[in-house]
KOLZA-91432 format. One record per residue (C-alpha): x, y, z. Coordinates in nm, 2 decimals, decimal comma, padded with zeros to 4 digits. Each point is the difference from the previous one (the first is absolute). Example, Ala and Ser with C-alpha at 12.3 -4.5 7.8 and 13.67 -1.06 7.14 Angstrom:
# KOLZA-91432
@u = 01,23	v = -00,45	w = 00,78
@u = 00,14	v = 00,34	w = -00,07
This chain:
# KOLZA-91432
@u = 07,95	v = 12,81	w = 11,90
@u = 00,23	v = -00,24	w = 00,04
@u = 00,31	v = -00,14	w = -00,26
@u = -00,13	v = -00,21	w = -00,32
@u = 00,09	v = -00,35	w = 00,06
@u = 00,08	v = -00,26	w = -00,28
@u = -00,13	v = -00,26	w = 00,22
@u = -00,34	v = -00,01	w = 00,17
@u = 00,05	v = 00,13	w = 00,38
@u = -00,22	v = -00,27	w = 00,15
@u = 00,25	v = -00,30	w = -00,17
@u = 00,25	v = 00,01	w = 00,24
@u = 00,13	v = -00,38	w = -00,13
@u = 00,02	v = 00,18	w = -00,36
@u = 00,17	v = 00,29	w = 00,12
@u = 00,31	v = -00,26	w = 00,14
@u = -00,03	v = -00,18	w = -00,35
@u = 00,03	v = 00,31	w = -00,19
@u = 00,34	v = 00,04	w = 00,21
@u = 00,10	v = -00,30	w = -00,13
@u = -00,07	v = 00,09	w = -00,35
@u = 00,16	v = 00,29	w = 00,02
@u = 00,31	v = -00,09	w = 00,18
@u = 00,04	v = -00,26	w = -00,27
@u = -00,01	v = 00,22	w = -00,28
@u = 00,28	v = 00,25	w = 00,18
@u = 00,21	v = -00,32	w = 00,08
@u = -00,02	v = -00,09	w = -00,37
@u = 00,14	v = 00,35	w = -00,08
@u = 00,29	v = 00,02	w = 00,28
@u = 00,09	v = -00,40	w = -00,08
@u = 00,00	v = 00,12	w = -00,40
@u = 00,30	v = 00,24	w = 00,07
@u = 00,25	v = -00,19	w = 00,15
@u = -00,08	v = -00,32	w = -00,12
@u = 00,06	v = 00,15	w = -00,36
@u = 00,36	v = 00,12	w = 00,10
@u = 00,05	v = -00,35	w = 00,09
@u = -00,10	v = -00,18	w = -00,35
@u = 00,16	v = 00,28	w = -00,19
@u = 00,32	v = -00,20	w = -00,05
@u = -00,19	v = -00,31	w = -00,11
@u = -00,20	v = 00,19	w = -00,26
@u = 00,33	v = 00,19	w = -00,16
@u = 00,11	v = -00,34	w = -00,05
@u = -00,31	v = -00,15	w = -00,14
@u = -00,10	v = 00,26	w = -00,23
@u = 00,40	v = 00,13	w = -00,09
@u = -00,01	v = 00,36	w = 00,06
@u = 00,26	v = 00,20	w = 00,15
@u = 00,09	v = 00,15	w = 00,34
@u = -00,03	v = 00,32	w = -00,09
@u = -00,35	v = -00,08	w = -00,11
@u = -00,07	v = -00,15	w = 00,31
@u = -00,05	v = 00,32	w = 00,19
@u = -00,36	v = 00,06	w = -00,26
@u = -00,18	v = -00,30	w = 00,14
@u = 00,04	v = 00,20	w = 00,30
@u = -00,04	v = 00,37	w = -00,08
@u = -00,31	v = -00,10	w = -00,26
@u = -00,19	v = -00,08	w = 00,30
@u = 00,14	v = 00,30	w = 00,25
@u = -00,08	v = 00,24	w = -00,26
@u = -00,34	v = -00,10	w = -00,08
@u = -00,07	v = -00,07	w = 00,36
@u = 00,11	v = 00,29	w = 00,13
@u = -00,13	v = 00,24	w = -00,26
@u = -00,37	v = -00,09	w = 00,05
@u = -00,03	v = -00,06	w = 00,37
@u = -00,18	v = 00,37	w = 00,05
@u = -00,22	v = -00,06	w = -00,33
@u = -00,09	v = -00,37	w = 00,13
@u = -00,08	v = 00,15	w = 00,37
@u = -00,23	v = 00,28	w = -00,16
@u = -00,16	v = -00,26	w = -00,21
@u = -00,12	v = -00,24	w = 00,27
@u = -00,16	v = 00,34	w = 00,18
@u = -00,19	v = 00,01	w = -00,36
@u = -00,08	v = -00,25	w = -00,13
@u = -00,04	v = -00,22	w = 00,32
@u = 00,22	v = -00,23	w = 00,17
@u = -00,12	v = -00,34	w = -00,05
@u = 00,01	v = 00,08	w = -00,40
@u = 00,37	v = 00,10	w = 00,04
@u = 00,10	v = -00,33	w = 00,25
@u = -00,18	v = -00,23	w = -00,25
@u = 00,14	v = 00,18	w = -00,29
@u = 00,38	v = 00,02	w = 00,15
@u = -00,02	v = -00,33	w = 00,11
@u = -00,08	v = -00,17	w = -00,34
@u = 00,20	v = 00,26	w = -00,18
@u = 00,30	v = -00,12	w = 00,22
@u = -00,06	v = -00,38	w = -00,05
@u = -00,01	v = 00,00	w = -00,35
@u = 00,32	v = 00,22	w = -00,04
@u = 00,18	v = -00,27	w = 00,24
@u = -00,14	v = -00,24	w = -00,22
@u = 00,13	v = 00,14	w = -00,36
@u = 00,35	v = 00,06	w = 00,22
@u = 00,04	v = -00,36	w = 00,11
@u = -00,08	v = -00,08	w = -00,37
@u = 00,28	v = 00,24	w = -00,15
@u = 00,21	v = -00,14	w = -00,28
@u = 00,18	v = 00,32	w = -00,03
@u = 00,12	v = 00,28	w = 00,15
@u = -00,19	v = 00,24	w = -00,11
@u = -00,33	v = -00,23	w = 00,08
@u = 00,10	v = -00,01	w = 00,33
@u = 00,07	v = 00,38	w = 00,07
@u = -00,30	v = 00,09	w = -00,15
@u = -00,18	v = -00,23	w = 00,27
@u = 00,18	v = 00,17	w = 00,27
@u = -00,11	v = 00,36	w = -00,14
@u = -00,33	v = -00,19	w = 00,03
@u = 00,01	v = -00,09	w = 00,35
@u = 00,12	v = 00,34	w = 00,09
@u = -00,35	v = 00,16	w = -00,13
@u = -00,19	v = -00,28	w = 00,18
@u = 00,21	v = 00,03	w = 00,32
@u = -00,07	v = 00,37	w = 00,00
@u = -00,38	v = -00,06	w = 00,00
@u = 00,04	v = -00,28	w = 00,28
@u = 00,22	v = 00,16	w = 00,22
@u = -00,18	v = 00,29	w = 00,13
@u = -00,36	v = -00,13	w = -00,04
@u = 00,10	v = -00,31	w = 00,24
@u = 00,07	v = 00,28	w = 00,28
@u = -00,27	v = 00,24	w = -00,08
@u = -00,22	v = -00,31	w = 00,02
@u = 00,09	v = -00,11	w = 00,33
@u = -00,03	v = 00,37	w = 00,15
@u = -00,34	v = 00,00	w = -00,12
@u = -00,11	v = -00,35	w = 00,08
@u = 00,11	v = 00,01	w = 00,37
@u = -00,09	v = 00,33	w = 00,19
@u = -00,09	v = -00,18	w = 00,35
@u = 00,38	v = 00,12	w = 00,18
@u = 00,02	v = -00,33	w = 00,16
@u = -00,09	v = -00,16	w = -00,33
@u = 00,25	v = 00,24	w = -00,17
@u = 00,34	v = -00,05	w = 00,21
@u = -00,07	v = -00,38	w = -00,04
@u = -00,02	v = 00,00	w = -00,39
@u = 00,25	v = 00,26	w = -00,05
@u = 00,23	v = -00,21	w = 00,25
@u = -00,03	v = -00,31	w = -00,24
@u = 00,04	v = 00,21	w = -00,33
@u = 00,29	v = 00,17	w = 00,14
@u = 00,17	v = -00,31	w = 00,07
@u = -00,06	v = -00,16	w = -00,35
@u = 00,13	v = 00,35	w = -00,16
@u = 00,31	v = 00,03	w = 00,23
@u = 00,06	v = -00,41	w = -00,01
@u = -00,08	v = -00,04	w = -00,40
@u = 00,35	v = 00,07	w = -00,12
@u = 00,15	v = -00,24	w = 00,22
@u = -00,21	v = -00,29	w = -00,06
@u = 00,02	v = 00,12	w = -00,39
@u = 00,39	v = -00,09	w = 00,05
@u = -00,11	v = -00,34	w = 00,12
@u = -00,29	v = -00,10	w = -00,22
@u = 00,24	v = 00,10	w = -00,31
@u = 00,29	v = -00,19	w = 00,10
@u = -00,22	v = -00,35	w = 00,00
@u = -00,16	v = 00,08	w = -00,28
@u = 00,35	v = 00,08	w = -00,20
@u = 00,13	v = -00,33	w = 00,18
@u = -00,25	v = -00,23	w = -00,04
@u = -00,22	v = 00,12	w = -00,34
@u = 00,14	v = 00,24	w = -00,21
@u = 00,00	v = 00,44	w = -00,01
@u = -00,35	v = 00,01	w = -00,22
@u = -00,21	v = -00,14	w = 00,31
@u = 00,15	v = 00,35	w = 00,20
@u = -00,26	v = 00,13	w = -00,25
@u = -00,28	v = -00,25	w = 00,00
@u = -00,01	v = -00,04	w = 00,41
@u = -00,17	v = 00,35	w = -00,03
@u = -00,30	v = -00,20	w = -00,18
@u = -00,04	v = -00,18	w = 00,35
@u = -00,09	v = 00,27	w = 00,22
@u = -00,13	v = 00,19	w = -00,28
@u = -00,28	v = -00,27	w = -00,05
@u = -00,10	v = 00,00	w = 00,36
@u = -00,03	v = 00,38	w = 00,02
@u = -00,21	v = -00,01	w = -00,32
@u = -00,25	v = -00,25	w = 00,12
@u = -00,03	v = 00,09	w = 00,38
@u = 00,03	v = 00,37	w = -00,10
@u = -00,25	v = 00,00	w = -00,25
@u = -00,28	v = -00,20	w = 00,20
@u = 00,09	v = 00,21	w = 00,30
@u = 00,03	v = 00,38	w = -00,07
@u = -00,26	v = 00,18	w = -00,09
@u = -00,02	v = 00,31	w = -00,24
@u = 00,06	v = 00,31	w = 00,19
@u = -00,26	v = 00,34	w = -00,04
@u = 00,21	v = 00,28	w = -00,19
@u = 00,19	v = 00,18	w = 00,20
@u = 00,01	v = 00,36	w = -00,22
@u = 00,35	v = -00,02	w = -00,09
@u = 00,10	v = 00,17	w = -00,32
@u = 00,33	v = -00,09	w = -00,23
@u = 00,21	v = 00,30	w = -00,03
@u = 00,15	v = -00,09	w = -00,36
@u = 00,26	v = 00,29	w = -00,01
@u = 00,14	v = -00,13	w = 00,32
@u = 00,07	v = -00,34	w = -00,08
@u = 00,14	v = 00,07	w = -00,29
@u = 00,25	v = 00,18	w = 00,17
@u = 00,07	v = -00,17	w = 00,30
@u = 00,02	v = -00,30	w = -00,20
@u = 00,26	v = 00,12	w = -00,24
@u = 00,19	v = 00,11	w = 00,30
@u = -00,03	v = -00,33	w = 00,20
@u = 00,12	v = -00,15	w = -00,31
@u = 00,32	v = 00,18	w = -00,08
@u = 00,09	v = 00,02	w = 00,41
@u = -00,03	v = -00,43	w = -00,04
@u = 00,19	v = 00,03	w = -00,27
@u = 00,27	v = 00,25	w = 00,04
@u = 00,05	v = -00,23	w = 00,36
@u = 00,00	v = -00,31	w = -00,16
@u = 00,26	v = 00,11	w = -00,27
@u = 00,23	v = 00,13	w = 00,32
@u = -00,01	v = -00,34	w = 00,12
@u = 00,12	v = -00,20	w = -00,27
@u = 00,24	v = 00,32	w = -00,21
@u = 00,10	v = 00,35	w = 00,15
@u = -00,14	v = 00,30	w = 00,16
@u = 00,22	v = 00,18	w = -00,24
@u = -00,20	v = -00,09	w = -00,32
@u = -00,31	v = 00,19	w = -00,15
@u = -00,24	v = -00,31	w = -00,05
@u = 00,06	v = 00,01	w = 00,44
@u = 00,02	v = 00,37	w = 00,07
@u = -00,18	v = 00,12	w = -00,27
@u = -00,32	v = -00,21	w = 00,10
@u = 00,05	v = 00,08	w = 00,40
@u = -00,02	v = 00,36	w = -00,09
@u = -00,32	v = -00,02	w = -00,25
@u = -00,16	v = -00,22	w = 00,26
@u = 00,10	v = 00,24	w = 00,26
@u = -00,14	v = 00,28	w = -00,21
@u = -00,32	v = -00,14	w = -00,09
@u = -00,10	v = -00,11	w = 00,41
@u = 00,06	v = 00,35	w = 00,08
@u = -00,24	v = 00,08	w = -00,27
@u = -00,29	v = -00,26	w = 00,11
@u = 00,04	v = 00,19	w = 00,34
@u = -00,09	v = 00,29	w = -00,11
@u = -00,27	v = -00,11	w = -00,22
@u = -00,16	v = -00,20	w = 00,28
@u = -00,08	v = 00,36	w = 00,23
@u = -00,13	v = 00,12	w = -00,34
@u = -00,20	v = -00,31	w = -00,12
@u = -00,40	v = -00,02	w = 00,04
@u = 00,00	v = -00,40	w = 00,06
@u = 00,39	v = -00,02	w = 00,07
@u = 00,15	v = -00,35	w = -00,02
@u = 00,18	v = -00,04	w = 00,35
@u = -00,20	v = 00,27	w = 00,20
@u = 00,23	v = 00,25	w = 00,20
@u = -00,21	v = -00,13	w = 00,32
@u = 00,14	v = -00,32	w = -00,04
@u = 00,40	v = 00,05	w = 00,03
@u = -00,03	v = 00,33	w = 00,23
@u = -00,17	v = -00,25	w = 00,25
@u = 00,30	v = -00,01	w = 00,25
@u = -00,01	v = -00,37	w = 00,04
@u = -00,10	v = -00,08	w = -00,32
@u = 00,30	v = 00,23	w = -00,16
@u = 00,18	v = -00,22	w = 00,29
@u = -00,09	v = -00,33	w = -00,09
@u = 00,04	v = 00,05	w = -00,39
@u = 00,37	v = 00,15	w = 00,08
@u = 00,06	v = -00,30	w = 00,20
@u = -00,12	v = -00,25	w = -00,26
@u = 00,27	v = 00,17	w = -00,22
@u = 00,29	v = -00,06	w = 00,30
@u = -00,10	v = -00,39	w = -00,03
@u = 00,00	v = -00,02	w = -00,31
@u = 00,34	v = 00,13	w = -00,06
@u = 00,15	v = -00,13	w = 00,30
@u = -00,14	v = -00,36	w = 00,00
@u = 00,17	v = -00,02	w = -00,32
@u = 00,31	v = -00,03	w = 00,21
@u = -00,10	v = -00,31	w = 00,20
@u = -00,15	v = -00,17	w = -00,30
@u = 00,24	v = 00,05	w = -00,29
@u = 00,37	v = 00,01	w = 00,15
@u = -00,13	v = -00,20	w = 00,31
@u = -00,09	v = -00,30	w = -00,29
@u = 00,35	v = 00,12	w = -00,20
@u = 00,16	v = -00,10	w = 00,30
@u = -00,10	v = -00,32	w = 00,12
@u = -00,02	v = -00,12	w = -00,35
@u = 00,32	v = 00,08	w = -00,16
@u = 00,21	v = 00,04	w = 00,33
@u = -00,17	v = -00,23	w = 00,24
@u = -00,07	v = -00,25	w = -00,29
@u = -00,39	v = -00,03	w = 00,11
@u = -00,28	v = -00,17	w = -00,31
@u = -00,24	v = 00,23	w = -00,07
@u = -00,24	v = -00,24	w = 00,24
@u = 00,25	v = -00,01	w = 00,26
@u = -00,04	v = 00,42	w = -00,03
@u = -00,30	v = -00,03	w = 00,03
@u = -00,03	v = -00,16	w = 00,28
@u = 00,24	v = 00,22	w = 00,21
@u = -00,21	v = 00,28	w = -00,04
@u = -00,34	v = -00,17	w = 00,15
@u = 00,10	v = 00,11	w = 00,37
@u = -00,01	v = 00,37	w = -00,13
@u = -00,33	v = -00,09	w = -00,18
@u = -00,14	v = -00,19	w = 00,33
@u = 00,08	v = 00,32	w = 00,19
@u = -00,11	v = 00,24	w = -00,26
@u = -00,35	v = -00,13	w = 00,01
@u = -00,04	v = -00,04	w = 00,37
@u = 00,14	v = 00,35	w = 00,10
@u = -00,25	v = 00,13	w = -00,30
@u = -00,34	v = -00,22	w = 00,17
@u = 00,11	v = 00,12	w = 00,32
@u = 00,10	v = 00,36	w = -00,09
@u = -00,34	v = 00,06	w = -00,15
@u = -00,23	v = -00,18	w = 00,26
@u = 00,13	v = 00,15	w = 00,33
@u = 00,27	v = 00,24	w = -00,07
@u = -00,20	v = 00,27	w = -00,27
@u = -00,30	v = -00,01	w = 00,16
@u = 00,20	v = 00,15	w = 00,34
@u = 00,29	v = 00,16	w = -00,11
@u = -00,06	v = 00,09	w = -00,43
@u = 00,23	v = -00,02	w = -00,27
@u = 00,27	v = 00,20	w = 00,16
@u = 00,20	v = -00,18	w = 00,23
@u = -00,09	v = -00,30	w = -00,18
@u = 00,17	v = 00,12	w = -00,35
@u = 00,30	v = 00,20	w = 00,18
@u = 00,08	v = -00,25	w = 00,22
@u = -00,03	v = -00,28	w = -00,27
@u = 00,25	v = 00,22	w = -00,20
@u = 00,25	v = 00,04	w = 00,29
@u = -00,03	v = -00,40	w = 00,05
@u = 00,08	v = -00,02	w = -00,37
@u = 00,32	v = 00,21	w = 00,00
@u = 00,12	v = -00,23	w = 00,30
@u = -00,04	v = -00,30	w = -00,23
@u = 00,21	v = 00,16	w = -00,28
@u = 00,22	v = 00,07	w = 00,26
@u = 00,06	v = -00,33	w = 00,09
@u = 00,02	v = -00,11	w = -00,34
@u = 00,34	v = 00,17	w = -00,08
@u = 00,18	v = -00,27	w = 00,19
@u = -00,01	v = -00,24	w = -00,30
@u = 00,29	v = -00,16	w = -00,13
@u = 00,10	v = -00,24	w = -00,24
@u = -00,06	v = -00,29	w = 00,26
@u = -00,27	v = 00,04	w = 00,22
@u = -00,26	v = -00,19	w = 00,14
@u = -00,37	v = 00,07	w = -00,02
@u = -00,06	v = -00,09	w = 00,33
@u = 00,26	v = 00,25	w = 00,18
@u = -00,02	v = 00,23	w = -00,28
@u = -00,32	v = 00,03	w = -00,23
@u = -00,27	v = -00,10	w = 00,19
@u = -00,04	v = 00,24	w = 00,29
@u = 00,02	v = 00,27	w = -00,23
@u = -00,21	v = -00,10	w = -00,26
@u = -00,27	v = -00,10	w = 00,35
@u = 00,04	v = 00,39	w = 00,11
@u = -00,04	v = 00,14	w = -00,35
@u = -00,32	v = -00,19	w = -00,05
@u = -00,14	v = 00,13	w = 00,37
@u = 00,09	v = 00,33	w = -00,11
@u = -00,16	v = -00,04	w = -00,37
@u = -00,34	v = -00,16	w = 00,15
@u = -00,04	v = 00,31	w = 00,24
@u = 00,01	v = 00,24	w = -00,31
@u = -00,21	v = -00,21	w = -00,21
@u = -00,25	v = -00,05	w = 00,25
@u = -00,02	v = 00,39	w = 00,06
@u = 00,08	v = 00,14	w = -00,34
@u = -00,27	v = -00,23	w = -00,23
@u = -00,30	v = 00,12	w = 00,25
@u = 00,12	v = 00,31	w = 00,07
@u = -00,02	v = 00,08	w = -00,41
@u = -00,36	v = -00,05	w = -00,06
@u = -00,09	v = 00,12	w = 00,33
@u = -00,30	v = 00,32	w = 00,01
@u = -00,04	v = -00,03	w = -00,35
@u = -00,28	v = 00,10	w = -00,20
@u = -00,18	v = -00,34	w = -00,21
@u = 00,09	v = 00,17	w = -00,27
@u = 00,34	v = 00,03	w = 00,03
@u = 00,08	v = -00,35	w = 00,15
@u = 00,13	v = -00,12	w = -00,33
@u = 00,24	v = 00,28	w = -00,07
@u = 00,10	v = 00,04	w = 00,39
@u = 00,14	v = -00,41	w = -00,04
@u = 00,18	v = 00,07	w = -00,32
@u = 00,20	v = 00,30	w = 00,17
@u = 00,12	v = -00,33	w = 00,24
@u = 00,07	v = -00,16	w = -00,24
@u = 00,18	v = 00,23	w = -00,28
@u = 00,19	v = 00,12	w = 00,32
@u = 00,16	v = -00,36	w = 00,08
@u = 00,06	v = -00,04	w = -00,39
@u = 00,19	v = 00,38	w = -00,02
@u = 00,16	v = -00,14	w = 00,29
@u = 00,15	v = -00,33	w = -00,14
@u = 00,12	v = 00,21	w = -00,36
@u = 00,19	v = 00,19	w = 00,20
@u = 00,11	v = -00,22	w = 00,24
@u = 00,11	v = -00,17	w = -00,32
@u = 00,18	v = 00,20	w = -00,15
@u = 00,20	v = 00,18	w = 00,32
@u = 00,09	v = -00,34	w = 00,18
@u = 00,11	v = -00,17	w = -00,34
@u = 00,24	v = 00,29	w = 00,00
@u = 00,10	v = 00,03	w = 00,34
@u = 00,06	v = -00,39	w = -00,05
@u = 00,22	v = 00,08	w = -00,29
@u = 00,20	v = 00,29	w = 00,12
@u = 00,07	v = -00,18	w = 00,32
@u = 00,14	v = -00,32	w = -00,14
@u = 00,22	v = 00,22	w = -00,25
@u = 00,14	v = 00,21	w = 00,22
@u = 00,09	v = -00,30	w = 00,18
@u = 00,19	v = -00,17	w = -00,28
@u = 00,18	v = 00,31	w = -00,02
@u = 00,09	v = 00,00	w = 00,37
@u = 00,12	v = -00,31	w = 00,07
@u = 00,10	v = -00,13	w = -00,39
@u = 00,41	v = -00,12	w = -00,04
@u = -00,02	v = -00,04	w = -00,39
@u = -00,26	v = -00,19	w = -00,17
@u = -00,27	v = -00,09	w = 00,29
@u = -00,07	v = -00,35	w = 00,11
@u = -00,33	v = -00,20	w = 00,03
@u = 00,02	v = 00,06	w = 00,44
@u = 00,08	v = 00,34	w = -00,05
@u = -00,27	v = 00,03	w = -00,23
@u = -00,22	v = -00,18	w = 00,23
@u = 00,05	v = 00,28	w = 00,32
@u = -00,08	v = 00,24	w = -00,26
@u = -00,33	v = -00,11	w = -00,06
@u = -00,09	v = -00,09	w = 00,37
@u = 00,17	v = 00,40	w = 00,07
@u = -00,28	v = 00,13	w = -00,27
@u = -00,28	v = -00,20	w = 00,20
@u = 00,09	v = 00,18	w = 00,34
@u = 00,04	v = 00,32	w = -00,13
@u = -00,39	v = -00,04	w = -00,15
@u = -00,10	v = -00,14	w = 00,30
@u = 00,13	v = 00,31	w = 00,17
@u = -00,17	v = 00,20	w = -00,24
@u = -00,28	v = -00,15	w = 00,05
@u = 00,02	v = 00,05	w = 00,36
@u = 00,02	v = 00,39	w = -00,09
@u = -00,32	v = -00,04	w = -00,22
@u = -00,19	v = -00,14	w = 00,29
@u = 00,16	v = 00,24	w = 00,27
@u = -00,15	v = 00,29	w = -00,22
@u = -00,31	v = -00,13	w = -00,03
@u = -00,04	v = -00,07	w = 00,40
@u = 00,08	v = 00,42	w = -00,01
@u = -00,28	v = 00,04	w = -00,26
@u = -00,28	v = -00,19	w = 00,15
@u = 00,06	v = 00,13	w = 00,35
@u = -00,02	v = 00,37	w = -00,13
@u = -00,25	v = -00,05	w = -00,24
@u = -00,26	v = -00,27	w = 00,15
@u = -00,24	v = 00,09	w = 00,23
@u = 00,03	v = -00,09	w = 00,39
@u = -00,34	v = -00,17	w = 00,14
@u = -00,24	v = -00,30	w = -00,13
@u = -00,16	v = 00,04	w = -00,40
@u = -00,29	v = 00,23	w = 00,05
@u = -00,32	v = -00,17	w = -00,06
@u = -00,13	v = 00,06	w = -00,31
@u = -00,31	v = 00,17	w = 00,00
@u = -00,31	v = 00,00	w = -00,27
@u = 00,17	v = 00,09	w = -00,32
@u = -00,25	v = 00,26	w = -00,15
@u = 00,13	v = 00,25	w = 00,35
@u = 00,41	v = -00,01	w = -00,12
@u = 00,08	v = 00,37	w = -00,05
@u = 00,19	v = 00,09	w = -00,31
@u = 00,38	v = 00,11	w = 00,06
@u = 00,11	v = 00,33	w = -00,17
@u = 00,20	v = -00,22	w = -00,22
@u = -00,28	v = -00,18	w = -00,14
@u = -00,24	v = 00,31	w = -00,10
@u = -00,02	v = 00,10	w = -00,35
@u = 00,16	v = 00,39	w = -00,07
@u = -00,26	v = 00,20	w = -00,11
């Protein structure tokens, strides 16, 4: 028996233009994220709210996002996964469109809530699709090679497709680009996939209820210690309930008849790897591509184009160390070395970082770093996206790519939140250091720069852990070969008490 495919087997030409649908619809979701933080000034100025308000056009998406990533993977193992794409895609697209159209705040935040829900139905169903669709190995490092190099290379190109567009147009066409790829997807998708056999899978209602209300306050508590204080209850508060109700879904899901995320899914060893490593990038990449952008824009003086375009060399190597990490390195060596050693690459970039100053040159200074963080990122993503929905059952390929997925978005909340801090602390303490009386605008400028290289050294830390992490947890060895579903032996952790 082998693995439902959205795709007819003998199509091998529509297999490739599936990719390409796919890959489009995740580059419309990773470009939407930065290219957002990029018109956010222009809106507050166009539609007069204030900075402090600012932070919701963000969070309104995070929250919604985040929240419904488990719900939306379960759902695409329901209901089927070309209904959910089609659905997600034209759910997004029309939420970009109201945004782009906002003549108030509140019009536009609401949009962003909206893409949030649609992103959480996208997200996972684009990876669960591609596990299904290509099961051939040779087939399978290939396409997971290219979609790991749009996922890990999105963000950057995000940075430069924002800046033109806030150059040369204006911030609502950061909203109605997503119409564009949207409107490919839709066509091509719709013509090519086919509708999947049910797979079995059941909704377990009490669970997503809970793991959604926890999802939701950990977003928020995180995003409330990014832009306030750890100290105050709308942050702490929120951490703890959200804390409080994961522990809870954890326990429900060894009790539940049809559980949500299925124990034999995260006590894999290199699944539980790869979904703890999706959560290291995600907080540590925040590093490179927040206070990286800080830096060359309001110390270095760079456009937002000009940004941009400094980071393509780390986008360039990000999605050839991905292609080539998935063609010939997992298929000899699996996701072990590939996502430690990618994490030890990464803490040697940060390293290098820390030598900014207030006058440096990309050249000597930024772009062999940012090159050697973007080998080390395409070696994770390469092993850590395949590695996720590797052995799983049809059933549970939806719900195995949103654990991916709400893993990288746990990741950036609290990556968030703790470097924002770190950033904050550093620069004070610096000012209190080194301050003669009322401090100047240089001093004030080392300050900053001193906050950068004590994230980046934080960030280093993060990535150091996780290079302990993987190599204890992951497996040694190639994947295993999956084998006919119906034979898969239940875990103690997945059988009902009696």
């Amino acid at each position: 028996m082998s693995t439902p495919s959205a795709v007819p087997a003998a199509g091998e030409s529509r297999r490739w233009m599936v990719l390409a649908v796919i890959c489009t619809a995740y580059l419309m979701l990773t470009l939407d994220a930065t290219v957002m933080n990029l018109a956010l000034p222009s809106a507050q100025t166009a539609l007069h709210f204030s900075a402090a308000d600012k932070q919701w056009v963000v969070t309104a998406y995070a929250l919604s996002y985040g929240s419904l990533l488990l719900f939306s993977g379960r759902l695409a193992d329901l209901i089927g996964r070309k209904e959910t794409f089609i659905a997600g895609l034209a759910g997004f697209a029309a939420a970009s469109a109201v945004g782009g159209a906002a003549n108030s705040f509140g019009m536009l935040v609401a949009a962003r809530a909206c893409q949030g829900v649609f992103a959480a139905l996208l997200a996972p169903t684009t990876l669960s699709l591609l596990a299904t669709t290509f099961t051939d190995p040779k087939e399978r490092g290939r396409a997971f090679g290219v979609f790991s190099a749009v996922a890990a290379g999105g963000g950057g190109m995000g940075l430069l497709i924002g800046g033109a567009l806030t150059s040369v147009l204006n911030w609502r066409w950061c909203m109605y680009i997503n119409l564009v790829f949207a409107a490919f997807s839709l066509v091509v998708g719709s013509s090519l996939l086919t509708r999947e056999p049910r797979t079995g899978a059941r909704m377990d209602v009490p669970g997503v209820i809970v793991v959604s209300g926890g999802m939701l306050c950990l977003v928020y508590g995180f995003s409330n210690a990014a832009t306030h204080s750890w100290h105050t209850p709308s942050t702490w508060g929120f951490l703890v309930a959200g804390g409080v109700l994961v522990v809870l879904f954890s326990f429900w899901q060894r009790r539940a008849q049809h559980p949500l995320l299925p124990p034999r899914i995260v006590l894999d060893r290199n699944r539980g790897g790869s979904y703890l490593a999706a959560l290291v990038i995600g907080a540590g990449m925040f590093g490179v591509l927040l206070f990286l952008i800080y830096y060359m824009q309001t110390d270095l003086g760079y456009s937002a184009i000009t940004s941009g375009v400094a980071l393509l060399p780390m986008v360039g190597v990000t999605a050839a160390a991905s292609t080539v990490g998935n063609i010939r390195l997992m298929p000899r060596f699996g996701p072990r070395p590939l996502i430690s050693a990618g994490m030890l690459i990464n803490v040697g970039g940060m390293a290098l970082l820390t030598r900014i100053g207030p006058d440096s040159h990309y050249a000597s200074t930024l772009l062999g770093p940012i090159m050697v963080i973007g080998l080390g990122m395409g070696m994770i993503f390469a092993a850590a996206l395949r590695t996720g929905t590797s052995g799983v059952l049809p059933q549970d390929a939806g719900i195995a790519s949103a654990a991916i997925n709400t893993g990288q978005q746990l990741g950036g909340a609290i990556g968030t939140a703790l470097l924002n801090t770190i950033a904050a602390s550093a620069t004070t303490d610096y000012l209190t250091g080194h301050a003669q009386g009322k401090p100047g605008p240089a001093l004030l400028h080392l300050a900053t720069i001193h906050g950068y290289t004590r994230v980046f050294w934080w960030c280093a830390g993060i990535f150091a852990l996780g290079a302990v992490v993987s190599g204890a947890l992951l497996r040694g060895g190639p994947l295993p070969t999956p084998g006919p579903p119906s034979t898969e032996p239940a875990t103690e952790a997945e059988k009902v008490p009696t």
